[in-house]
N, C-alpha and C positions, 0 to 999 in steps of 0.2 A: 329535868335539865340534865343534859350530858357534859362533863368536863374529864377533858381528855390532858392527862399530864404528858408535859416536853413533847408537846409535836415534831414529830422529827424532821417537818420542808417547812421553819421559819427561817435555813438559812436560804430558801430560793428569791426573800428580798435583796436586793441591792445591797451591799454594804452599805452606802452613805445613805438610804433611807431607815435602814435596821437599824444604825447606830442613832442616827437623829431622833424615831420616834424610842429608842430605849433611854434617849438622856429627858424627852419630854417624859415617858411615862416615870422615869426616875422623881422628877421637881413632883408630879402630884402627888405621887405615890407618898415623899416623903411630908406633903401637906395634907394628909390625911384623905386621899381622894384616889379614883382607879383611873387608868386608861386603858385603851384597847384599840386593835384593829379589828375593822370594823368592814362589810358589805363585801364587795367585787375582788378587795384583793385578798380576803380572808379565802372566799370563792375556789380565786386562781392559786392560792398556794393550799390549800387541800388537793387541788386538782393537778399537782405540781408544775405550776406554770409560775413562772417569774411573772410579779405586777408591776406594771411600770411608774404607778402610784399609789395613795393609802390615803382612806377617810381615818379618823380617829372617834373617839368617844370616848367622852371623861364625862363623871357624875359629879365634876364642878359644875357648879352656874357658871355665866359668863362671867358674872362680877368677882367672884372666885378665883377663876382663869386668870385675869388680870392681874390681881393680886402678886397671883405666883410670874405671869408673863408681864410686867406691865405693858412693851411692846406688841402684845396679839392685840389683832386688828378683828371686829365686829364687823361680819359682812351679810349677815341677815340674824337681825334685830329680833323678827319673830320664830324663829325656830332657833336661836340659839348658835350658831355657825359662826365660827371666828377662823381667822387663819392666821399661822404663826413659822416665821420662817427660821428652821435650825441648821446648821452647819450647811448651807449651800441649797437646801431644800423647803419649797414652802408645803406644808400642812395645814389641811383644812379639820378641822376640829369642829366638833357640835358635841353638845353638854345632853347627855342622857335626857329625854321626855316621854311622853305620854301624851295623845291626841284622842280628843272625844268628841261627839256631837260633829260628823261631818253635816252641812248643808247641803251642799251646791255640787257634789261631783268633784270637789277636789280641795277646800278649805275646810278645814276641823274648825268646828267652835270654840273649841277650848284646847289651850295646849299647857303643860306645865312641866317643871324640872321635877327629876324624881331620880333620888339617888341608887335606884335599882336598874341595873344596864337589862335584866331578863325583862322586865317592862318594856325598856324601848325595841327591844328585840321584837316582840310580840307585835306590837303594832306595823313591822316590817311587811314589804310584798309578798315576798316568795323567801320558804323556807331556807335554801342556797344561799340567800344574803341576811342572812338571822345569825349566823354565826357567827364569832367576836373571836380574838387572840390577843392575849398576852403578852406583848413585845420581851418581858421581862422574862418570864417565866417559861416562854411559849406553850401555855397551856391553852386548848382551842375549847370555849364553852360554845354549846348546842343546844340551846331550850328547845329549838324547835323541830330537830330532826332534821335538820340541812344536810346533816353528813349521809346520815342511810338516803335520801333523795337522793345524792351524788350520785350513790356508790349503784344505786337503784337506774339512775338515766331518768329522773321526773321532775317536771317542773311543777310544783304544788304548794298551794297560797299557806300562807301561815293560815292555822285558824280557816272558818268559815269562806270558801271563798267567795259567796254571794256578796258576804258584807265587805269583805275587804276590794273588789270591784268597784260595791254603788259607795264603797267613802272615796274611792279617785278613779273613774274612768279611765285614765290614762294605763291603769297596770295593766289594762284588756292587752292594749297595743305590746307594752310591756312583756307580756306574758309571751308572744307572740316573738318576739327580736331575741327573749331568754332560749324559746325552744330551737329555733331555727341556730342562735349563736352557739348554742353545748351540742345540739342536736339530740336531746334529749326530747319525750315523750313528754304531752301534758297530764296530768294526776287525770282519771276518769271525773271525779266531782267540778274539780278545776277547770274542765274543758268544758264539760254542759253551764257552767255559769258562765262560763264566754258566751255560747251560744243564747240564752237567756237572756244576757242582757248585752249584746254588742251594740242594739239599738241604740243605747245611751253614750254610747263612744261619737255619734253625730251632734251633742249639744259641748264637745270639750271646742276650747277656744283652737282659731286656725293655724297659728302658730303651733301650737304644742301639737296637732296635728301633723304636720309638716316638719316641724324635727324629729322627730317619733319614727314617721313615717323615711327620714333621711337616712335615718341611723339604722333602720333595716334595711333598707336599699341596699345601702353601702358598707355593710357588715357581713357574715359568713351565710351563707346557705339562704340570698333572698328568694330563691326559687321556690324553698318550702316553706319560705314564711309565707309568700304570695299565696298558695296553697291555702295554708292555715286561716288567711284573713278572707279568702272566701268563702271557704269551710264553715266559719265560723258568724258569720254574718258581717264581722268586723269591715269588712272592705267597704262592703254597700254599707255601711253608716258612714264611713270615713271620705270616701271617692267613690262615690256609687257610678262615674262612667268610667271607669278600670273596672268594676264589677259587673259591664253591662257587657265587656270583652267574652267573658264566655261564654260560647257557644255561637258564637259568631263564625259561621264557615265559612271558608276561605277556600279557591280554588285549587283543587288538589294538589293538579301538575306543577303548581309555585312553591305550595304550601304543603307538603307531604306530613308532616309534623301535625297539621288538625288546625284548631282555631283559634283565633287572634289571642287568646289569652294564652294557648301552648306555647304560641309561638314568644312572648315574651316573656314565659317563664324561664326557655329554654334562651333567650338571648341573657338572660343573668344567670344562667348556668356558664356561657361561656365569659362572661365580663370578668374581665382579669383584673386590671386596676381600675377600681370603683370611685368615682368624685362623683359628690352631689348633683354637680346640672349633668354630668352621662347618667348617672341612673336614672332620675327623675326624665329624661327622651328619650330614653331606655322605654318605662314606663307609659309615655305618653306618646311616641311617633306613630301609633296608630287608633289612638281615642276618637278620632272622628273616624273612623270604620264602621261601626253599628248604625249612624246615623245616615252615612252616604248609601248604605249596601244595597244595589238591584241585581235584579237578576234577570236575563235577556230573554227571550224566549226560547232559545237552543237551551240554553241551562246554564250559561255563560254567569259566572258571580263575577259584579264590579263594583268599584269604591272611588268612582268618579269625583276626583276632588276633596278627597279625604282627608290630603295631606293639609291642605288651604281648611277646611272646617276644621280640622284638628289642632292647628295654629291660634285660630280660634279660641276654642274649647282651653287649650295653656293656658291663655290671657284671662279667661274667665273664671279656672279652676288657681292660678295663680295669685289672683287678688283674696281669693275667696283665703286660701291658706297662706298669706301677708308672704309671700317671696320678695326678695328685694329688686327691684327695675332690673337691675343689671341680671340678676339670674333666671327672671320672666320672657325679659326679652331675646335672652339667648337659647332659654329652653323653646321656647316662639319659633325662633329663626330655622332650630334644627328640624322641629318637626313641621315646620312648612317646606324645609329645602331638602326633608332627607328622599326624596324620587328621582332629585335632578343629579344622582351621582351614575343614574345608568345612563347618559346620554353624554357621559364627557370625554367620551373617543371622538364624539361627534361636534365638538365645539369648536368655534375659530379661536385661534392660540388665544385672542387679546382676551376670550370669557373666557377660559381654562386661567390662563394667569389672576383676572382678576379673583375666579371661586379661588383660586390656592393662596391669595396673600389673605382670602377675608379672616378677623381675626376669630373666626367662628369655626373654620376649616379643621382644625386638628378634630374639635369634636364630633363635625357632623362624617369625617371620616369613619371614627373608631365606631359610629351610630351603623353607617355605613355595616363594617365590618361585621357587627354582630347581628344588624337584620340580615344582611347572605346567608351566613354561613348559619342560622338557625332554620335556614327554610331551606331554597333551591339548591343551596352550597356556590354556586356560581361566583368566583371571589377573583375574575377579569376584569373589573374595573377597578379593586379594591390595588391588585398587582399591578394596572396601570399608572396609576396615583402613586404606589409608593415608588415605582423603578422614578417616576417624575421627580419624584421629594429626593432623590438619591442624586438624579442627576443636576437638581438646580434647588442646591439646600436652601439655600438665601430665596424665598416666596414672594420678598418683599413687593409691591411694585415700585419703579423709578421713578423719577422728580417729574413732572408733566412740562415739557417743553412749549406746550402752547397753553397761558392761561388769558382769561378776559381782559383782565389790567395790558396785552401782550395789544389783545385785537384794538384796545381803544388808544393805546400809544400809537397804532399802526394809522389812526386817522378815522376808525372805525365807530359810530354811535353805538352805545347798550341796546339789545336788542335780545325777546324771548328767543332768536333763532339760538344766541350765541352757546344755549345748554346743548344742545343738539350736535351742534357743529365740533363744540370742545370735545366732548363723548367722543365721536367718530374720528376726531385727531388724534386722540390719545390713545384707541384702538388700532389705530391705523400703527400708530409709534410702537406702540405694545408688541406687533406683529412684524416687526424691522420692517415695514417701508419706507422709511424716512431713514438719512443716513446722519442728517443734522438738526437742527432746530429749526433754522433758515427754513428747510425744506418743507417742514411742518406749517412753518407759520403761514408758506404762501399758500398750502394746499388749504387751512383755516380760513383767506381771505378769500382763494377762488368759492369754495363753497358758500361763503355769505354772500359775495358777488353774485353767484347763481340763484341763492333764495330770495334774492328781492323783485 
């Protein structure tokens, strides 16, 4: 074990967090009990980078805790986790353990308190978050060799990394979001146990799939995580059709960049501000590619309907990893609607206006932007879109001057024509021909006149 006395970047916490956890480690400290910072922000202030939060760890039990806090609030029962808010700041706290006997890929059989913080340390993922501090003392203890990892650029399992793998699945993914986020290299032994067992990264549940899978999306350098999780087999256990992208050729003169997997590596190389449903159409507006792909007898490559199969394939791969309605159907929408942005120099005003109010438009834009400019570069419809958003901020559409309750006050019976007729009114309106309402409503009643 390494202990390094007065670290010299504890002051790169926050003040009002530094003081907080120095008055919490103060009460245990003088109840006979330690605390520490602990994980990601021990991480980011070696690496001197200001953390914007702190996990803690004290070799109290919880019942302990209490004693001294009687206010900390118990928020998971079986691993000991409490949180406690001081001076304006809440702190999440967990009381030192020890995990044994995993079953299942991700539950330990056995867990208990154990007033040795190098224990809880050991049972840690990756070396980098094995490291503990001293809020008091700012002394940084290192059982495990995190600090020469740093200083090295490696991402490397505490211990064995086979075993620390098959007891939670999850640190594949894990491993994987670390190297791409430092951009550090994975350990040689570390990386072949990826490879060995990624297989088992396909039995973890869909959820924990799916935010795993968010949090590299939308974090630093997903291009070479994407990389890394084909590399490593990881992808094809997790989303085997993202993994079926590669090598999928794509017709040159569009696609100069290579094949559908370059091409959306390279589209989150350019994705500047990352939210979960753009990445995730990011990733997914061309997943029915491999299934549609022919190829004509000149030698012509097509993906006739791609985008409709690939809408598809969301819905299917969306249930599979529990996404919520609202973020399925929107991820749905863009990768079925993202073709129809080359043809809107060619629209009549009334479908231009409606694509710009939909409230789906900002992102199938920006989806837009990032499939051009990672292939052809071609970025005239993307410039025609925005000069539009420029000149008529407000997308909204207006109140519909002709509705059904209009036609049957008019004298008019319910009738299936009356969807049909409304649409082409309201299009019509959309498109200034109509100067009033009046106008609208009679051109509404000639047309039902005419369908009967």
């Amino acid at each position: 074990m390494k202990k390094l006395s007065g670290w010299q970047n504890c002051t790169l916490l926050a003040p009002e967090i530094r003081s907080g956890a120095a008055r919490i480690a103060s009460a245990f400290t003088a109840a006979g009990f330690q605390l520490f910072l602990v994980g990601g922000a021990v991480r980011d202030i070696v690496s001197g980078k200001r953390p914007e939060d702190v996990d803690l760890l004290t070799t109290a039990t919880p019942d302990e805790a209490a004693e001294i806090f009687p206010e900390i609030k118990l928020t998971g029962a079986s691993f000991g986790v409490m949180r406690l808010k001081e001076g304006g700041t809440t702190f999440e706290i967990a009381s030192a353990r020890e995990e044994r006997n995993y079953m299942d890929g991700r539950h330990p059989g056995e867990i208990r308190c154990t007033r040795d913080p190098d224990v809880d340390a050991m049972r840690r993922d990756f070396t980098i978050n094995a490291m503990r501090l001293d809020p008091l003392s700012g002394e940084l203890f290192d059982p495990a060799g995190g600090l020469e990892d740093l200083r090295r650029g490696i991402i490397r399992t505490v211990g064995d990394p086979e075993k620390r793998f098959k007891e939670d699945y999850l640190r594949m993914l894990r491993a994987i979001r670390f190297a791409a986020k430092t951009g550090f290299e994975l350990e040689e032994k570390t990386f072949d146990a990826l490879c060995k067992f990624s297989f088992l990264a396909a039995e973890l549940a869909g959820e924990r799939i799916r935010d795993e899978l968010t949090r590299i999306l939308t974090g630093k350098h997903p291009d070479r995580a994407l990389r890394l999780l084909l590399e490593t087999g990881l992808l094809k256990a997790v989303l085997p059709e993202a993994a079926a992208l590669s090598g999928v050729t794509q017709p040159p003169e569009y696609h100069p960049e290579g094949d559908v997997f370059e091409h959306i590596c390279l589209m989150f190389k350019h994705m500047a501000y990352p939210d979960p449903q753009l990445a995730w159409s990011v990733l997914l507006h061309d997943i029915g590619k491999p299934v549609t792909r022919s190829v004509e007898p000149g030698g012509r490559i097509r993906f006739f309907c791609h985008e409709e199969r690939g809408a598809e394939m969301v819905r299917e791969i969306a249930e599979r990893l529990h996404f919520s309605l609202h973020d399925r159907e929107s991820i749905a929408r863009a990768v079925r609607n993202h073709m129809r942005m080359a043809s809107v120099r060619e629209m009549k005003t009334a479908k231009l206006k409606k694509l710009m109010a939909d409230d789906n438009f900002s992102l199938e834009l920006e989806l837009h932007r990032l499939d051009c400019i990672s292939c052809h570069s071609f970025m005239d419809t993307f410039v025609f879109l925005t000069d539009k958003l420029c000149c008529e901020p407000d997308s909204a559409l207006p109140p519909r001057w002709v509705m059904g309750k209009d036609l049957v006050k008019a004298g008019v019976p319910p009738s299936p024509a009356f969807k049909t007729v409304l649409e082409e009114t309201f299009d019509r309106q959309l498109s200034g021909e109509f100067n009033t309402p009046e106008e609208a409503l009679i051109f509404a009643l000639n047309q039902l006149q005419e369908r009967k």
